[in-house]
C-alpha positions as CSV (number, residue, x, y, z in Angstrom):
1,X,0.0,0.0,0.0
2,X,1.5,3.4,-0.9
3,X,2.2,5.3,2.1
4,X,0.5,9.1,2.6
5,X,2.6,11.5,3.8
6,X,0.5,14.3,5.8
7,X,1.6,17.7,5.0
8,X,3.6,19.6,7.7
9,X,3.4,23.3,8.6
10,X,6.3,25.2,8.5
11,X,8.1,25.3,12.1
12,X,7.5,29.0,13.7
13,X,11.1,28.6,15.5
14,X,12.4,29.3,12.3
15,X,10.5,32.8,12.0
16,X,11.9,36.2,13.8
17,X,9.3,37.4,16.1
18,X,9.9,40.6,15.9
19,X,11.8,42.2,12.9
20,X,15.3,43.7,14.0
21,X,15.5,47.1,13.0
22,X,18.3,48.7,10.3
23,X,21.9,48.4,11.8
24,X,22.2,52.2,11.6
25,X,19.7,52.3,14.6
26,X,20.4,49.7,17.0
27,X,20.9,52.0,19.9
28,X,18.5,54.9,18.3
29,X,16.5,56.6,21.4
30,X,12.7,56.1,21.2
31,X,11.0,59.5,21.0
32,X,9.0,60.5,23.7
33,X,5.8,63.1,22.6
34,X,4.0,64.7,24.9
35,X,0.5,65.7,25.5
36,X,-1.0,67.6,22.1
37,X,-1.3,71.2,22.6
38,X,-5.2,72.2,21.9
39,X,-5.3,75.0,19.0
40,X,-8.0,77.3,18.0
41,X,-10.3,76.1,15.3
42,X,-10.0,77.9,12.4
43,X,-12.8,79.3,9.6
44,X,-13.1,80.5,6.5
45,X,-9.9,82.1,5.0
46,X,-7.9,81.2,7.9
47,X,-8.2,83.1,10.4
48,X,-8.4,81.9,14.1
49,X,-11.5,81.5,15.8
50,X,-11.9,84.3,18.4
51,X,-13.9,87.5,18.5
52,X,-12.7,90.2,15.7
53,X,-13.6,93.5,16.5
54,X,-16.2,95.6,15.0
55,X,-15.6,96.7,11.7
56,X,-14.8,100.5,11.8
57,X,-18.1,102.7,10.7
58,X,-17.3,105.0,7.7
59,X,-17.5,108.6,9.2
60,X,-19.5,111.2,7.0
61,X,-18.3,114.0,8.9
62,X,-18.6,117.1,6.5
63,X,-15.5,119.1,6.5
64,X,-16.5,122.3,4.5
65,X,-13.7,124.0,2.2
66,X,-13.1,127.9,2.4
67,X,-13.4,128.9,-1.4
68,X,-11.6,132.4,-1.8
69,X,-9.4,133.8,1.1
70,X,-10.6,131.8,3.8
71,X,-14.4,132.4,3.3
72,X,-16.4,129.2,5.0
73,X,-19.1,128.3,3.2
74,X,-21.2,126.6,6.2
75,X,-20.8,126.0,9.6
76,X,-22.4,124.3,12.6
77,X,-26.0,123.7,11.8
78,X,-24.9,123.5,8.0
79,X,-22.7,120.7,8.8
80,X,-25.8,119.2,10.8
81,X,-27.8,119.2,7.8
82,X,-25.4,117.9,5.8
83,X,-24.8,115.1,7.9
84,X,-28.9,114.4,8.3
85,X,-28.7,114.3,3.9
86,X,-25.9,112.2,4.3
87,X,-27.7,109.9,6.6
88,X,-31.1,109.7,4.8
89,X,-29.4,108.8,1.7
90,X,-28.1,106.0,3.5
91,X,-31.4,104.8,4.8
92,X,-32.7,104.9,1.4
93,X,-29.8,103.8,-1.3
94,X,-31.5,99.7,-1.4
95,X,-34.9,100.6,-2.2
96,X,-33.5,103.6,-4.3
97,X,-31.4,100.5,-5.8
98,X,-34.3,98.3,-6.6
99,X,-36.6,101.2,-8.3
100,X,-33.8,102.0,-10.7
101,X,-33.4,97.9,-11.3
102,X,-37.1,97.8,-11.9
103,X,-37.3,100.3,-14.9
104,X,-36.2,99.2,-18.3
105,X,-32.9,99.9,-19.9
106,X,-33.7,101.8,-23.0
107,X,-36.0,104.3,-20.8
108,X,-32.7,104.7,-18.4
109,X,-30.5,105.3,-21.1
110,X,-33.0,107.6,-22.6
111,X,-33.1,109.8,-19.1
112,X,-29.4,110.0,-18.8
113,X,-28.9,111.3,-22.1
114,X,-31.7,114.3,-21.6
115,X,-30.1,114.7,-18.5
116,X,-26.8,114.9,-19.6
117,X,-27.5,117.4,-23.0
118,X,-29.1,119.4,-20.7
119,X,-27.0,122.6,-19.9
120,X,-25.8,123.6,-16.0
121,X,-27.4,126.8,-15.3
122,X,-24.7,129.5,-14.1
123,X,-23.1,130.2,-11.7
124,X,-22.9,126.4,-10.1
125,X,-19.9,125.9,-7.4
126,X,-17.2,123.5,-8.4
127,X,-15.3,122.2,-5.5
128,X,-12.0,123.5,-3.9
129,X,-11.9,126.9,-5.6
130,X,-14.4,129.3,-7.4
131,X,-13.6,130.3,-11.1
132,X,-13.7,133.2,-12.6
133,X,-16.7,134.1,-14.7
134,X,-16.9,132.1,-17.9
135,X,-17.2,135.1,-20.3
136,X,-17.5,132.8,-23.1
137,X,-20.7,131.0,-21.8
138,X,-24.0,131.2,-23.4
139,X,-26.6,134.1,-22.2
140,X,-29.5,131.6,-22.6
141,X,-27.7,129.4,-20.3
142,X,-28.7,131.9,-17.1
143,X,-32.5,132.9,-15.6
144,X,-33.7,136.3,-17.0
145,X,-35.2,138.3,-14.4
146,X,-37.2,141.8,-15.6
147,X,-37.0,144.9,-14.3
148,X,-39.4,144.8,-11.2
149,X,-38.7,141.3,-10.6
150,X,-37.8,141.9,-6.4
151,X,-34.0,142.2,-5.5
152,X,-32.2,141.4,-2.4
153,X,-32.1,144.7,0.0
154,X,-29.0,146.0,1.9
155,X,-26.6,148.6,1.4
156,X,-22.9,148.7,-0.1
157,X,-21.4,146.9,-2.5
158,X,-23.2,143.8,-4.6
159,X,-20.7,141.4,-2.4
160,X,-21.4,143.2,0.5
161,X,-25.1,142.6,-0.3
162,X,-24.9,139.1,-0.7
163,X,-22.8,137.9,2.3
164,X,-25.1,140.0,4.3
165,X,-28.1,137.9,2.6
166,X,-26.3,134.5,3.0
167,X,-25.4,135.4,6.7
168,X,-29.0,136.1,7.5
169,X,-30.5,132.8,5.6
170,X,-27.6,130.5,7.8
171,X,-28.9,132.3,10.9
172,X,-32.4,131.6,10.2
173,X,-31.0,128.0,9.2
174,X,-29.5,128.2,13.1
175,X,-32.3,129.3,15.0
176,X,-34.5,127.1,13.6
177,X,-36.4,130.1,11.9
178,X,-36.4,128.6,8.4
179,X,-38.0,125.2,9.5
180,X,-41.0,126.9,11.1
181,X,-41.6,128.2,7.5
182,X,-40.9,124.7,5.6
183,X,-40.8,121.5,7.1
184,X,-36.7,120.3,7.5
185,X,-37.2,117.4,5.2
186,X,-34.1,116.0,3.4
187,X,-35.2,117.7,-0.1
188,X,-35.7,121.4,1.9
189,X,-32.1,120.7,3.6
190,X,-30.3,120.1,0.3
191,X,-32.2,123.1,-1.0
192,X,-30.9,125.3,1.8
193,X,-27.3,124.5,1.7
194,X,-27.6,124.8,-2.5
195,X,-27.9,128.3,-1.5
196,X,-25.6,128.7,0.2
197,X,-22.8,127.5,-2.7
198,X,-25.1,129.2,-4.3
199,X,-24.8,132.4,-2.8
200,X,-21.1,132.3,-1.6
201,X,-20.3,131.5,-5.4
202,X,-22.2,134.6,-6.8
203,X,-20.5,136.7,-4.2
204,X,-16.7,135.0,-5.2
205,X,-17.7,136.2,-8.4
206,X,-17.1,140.0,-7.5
207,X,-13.9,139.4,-6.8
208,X,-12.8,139.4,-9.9
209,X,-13.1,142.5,-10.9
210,X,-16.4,145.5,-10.4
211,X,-19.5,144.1,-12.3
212,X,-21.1,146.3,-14.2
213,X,-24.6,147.7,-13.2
214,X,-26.7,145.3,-15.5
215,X,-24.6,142.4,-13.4
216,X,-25.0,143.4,-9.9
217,X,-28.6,143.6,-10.8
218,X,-28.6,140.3,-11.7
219,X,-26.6,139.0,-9.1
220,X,-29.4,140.5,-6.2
221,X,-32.2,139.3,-8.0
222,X,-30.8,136.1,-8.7
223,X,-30.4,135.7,-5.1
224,X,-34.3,136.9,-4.0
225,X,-35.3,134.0,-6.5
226,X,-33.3,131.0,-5.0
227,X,-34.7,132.4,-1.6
228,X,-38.5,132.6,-2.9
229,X,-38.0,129.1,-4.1
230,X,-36.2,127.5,-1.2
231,X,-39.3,128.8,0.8
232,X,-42.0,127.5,-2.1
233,X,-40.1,124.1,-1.9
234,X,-39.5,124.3,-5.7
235,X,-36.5,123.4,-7.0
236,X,-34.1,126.4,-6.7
237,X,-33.1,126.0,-10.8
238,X,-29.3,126.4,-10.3
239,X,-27.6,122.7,-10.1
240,X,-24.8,121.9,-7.9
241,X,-21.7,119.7,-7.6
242,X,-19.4,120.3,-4.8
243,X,-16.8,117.9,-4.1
244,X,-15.5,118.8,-0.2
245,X,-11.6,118.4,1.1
246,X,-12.7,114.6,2.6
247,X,-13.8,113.5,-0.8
248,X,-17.6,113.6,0.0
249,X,-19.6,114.8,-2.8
250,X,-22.7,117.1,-2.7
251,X,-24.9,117.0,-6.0
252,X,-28.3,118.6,-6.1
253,X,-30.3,119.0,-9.1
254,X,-31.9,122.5,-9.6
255,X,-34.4,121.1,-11.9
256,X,-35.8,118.2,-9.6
257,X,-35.1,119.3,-6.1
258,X,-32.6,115.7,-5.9
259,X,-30.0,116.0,-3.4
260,X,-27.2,113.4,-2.6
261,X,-24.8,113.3,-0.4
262,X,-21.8,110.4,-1.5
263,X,-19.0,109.6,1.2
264,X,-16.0,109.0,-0.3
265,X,-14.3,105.6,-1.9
266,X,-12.2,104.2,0.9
């Protein structure tokens, strides 16, 4: 009978139990690690997970520009009003936002270009100085006021006239005079400190020189009629862009009664 041979497994004492490691580190040290130092949890771009302080509120402070040897145009309740403007336009810029959205884009296109054709009545303010008289402007580009059309009063000279007339609209402005005669709604505050640019830039205007009688006529009844339409809450007809030193902008639009105050691009 042919003998069966059972198959044998391999003996183990011929296996390492443990592998020896490389010669190279026989007597190598075994590190020792301590306890894991808990870290902040991170999020988003990185940045460790504690309290950040508040983000810093732009400031709309107005800071008002002298125009011609040192003249402030508006002080104290001015800048109040400015910064009220400022603040409503704030309030108001989303749902502003999503009117303009809403209207169709040949209609917009078609506004901004009658806007833009239509010419600036003179004299409009222009920022950090006053310029001289453009002598090369059109006539048809200013009101025309007849002869008993009424006149600012006052005595001495058509500059004199006009500072005396600003100073005594700002102090009606201060006392709170003017806003028992119109209510002090953001439209009537841009209105107001229109006239004043207005004003202050019609008396810069004299400095250049004597204007002739036909002028200074001009000049005081131009001023009666932005008063007589700051107080009808119409729309004083003289539009005005005033950048000040902090890069806020002041735009109103004589012939819409819009006002806007911009803060500047940080």
């Amino acid at each position: 009978m042919p003998t069966t041979e059972t198959p044998q497994a391999p003996s183990t004492s011929t296996l390492p139990s443990v592998v020896p490691p490389p010669p190279q580190y026989d007597n190598a040290a075994v590190p020792s690690y301590g306890a894991p130092t808990p870290q902040p949890a991170e999020y988003g771009m990185g940045y460790a997970g504690q309290s950040s302080p508040a983000p810093k509120k732009r400031k709309r402070t107005i800071v008002l520009a002298s125009i011609i040897g040192g003249a402030v145009l508006i002080a104290g309740a001015g800048v109040g009003a400015a910064a009220i403007i400022s603040g409503q336009d704030s309030n108001s810029s989303e749902s502003a936002s999503s009117e303009k959205e809403s209207k169709s884009t040949s209609k917009d296109k078609s506004e901004k270009s009658e806007k833009t054709s239509e010419p600036t009545p003179s004299p409009s303010p222009t920022g950090k100085s006053t310029p001289a008289p453009d002598s090369g402007s059109s006539e048809q580009d200013r009101p025309v006021y007849g002869p008993d059309d009424p006149q600012i009063g006052g005595t001495g000279t058509i500059g004199e006239r006009l500072e005396a007339f600003r100073i005594e609209l700002k102090q009606s402005n201060d006392d709170g005079t003017l806003w028992t005669k119109i209510p002090q709604t953001k439209e009537n505050l841009g209105a107001y400190l229109a006239a004043q640019f207005i004003l202050t830039d019609l008396k810069a205007a004299t400095y250049f020189g004597t204007p002739d009688a036909e002028t200074e006529l001009f000049y005081a009844q131009h001023a009666k009629h932005i008063e007589l339409m700051l107080l009808a809450e119409q729309p004083l007809g003289t539009s005005v862009h005033y950048v000040m030193e902090d890069g806020t902008v002041f735009d109103y639009n004589g012939d819409t009664g819009e006002v806007s105050m911009e803060a500047p691009t940080p």
